[in-house]
C-alpha positions as CSV (number, residue, x, y, z in Angstrom):
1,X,0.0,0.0,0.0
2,X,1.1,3.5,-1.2
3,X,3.0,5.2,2.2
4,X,0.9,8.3,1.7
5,X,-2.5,6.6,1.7
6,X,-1.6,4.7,4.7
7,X,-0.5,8.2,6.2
8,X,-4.0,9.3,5.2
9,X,-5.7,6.1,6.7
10,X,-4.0,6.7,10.2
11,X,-5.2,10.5,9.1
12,X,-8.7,9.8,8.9
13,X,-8.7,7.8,12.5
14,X,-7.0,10.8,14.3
15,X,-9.3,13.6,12.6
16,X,-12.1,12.1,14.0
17,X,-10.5,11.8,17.2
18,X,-9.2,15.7,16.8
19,X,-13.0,17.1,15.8
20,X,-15.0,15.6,18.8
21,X,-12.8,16.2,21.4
22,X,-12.4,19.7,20.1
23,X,-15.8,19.6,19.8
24,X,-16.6,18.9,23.7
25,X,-13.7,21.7,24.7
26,X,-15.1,24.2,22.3
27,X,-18.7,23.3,23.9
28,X,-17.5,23.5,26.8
29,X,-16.3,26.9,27.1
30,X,-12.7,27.1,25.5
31,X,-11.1,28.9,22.8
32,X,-10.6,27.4,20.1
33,X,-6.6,27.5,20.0
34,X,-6.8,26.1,23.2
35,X,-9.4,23.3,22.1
36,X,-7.7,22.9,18.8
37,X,-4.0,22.2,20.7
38,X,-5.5,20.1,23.2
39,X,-7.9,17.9,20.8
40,X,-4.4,17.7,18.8
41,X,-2.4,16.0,21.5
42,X,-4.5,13.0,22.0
43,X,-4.7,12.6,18.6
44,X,-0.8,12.8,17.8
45,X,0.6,10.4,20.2
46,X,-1.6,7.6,18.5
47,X,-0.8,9.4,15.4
48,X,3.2,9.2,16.0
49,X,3.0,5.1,17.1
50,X,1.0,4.0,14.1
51,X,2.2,6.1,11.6
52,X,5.9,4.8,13.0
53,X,5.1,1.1,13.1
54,X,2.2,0.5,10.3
55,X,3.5,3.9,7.5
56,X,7.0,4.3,7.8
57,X,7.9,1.3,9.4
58,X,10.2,3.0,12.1
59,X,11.2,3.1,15.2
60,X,9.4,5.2,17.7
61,X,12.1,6.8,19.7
62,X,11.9,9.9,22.1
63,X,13.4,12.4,19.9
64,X,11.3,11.5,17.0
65,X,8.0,11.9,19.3
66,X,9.6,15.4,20.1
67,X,10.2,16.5,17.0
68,X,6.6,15.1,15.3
69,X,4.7,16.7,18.2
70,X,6.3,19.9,18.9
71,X,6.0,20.6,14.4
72,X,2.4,19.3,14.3
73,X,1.2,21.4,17.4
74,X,3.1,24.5,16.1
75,X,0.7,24.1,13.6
76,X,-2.2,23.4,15.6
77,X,-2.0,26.4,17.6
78,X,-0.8,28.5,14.8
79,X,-4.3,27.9,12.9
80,X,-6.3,27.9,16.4
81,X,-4.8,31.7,16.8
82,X,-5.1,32.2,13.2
83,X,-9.1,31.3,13.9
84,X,-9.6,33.2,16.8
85,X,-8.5,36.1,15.6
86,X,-10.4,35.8,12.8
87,X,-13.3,34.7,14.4
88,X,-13.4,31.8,11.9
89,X,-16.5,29.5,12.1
90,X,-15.1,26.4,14.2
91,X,-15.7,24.1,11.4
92,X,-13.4,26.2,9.0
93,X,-10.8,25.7,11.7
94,X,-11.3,21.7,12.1
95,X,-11.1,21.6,8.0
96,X,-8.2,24.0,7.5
97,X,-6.3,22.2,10.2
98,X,-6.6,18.7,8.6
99,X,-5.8,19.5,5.1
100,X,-2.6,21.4,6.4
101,X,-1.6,18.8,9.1
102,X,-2.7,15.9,6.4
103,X,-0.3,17.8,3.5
104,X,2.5,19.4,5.3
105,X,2.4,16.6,8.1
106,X,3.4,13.6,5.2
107,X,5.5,15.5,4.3
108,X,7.7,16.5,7.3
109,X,6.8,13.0,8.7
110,X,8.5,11.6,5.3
111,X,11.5,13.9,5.1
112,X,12.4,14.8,8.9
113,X,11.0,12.6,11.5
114,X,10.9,9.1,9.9
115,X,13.9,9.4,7.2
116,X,15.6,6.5,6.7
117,X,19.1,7.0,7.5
118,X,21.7,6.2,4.3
């Protein structure tokens, strides 16, 4: 199976993840960099293990978890903020987040945190 669609597979498991717990934080009272940042973390640490067992087929190591999460919740927040201070409709945010993190997240996942070494 082609690396990117199983990126996308794993994708599509943690999006819904991301949208209903940013869902019950935005519900209940939060902003929505706050919910968008918090909803992300669940969501990446399964993200980071089976995208680095089942898509890239490496090993999960400390410094790689560091490196995914601390990129991908740059982004998070980045497009929360971005969405609060444009008073974006939540559900632009949710989509706008997932096509970056989907597009931008292969990628960095493909040519920073899970490189093979040569």
């Amino acid at each position: 199976m082609n690396t990117f669609i199983r990126y996308a597979s794993v994708g599509v498991m943690n999006t819904l993840a991301h949208w209903a717990v940013f869902g019950l934080m935005l519900f209940s009272g939060f902003s929505q960099s706050v919910s968008n940042v918090v909803a992300f973390g669940i969501a990446v640490t399964v993200s980071f293990f089976a995208n680095a067992k089942w898509t890239f087929k490496a090993q999960a190591t400390t410094y790689r978890y560091m490196v995914y999460v601390l990129f991908m919740g740059g982004m998070a927040f980045s497009v929360g903020w971005a969405a609060d201070t444009l008073h974006a409709n939540p559900i632009v945010t949710l989509v706008t987040f997932s096509v970056i993190s989907l597009i931008c997240g292969f990628i960095y996942s493909k040519l920073v945190v899970f490189r093979e070494d040569k």
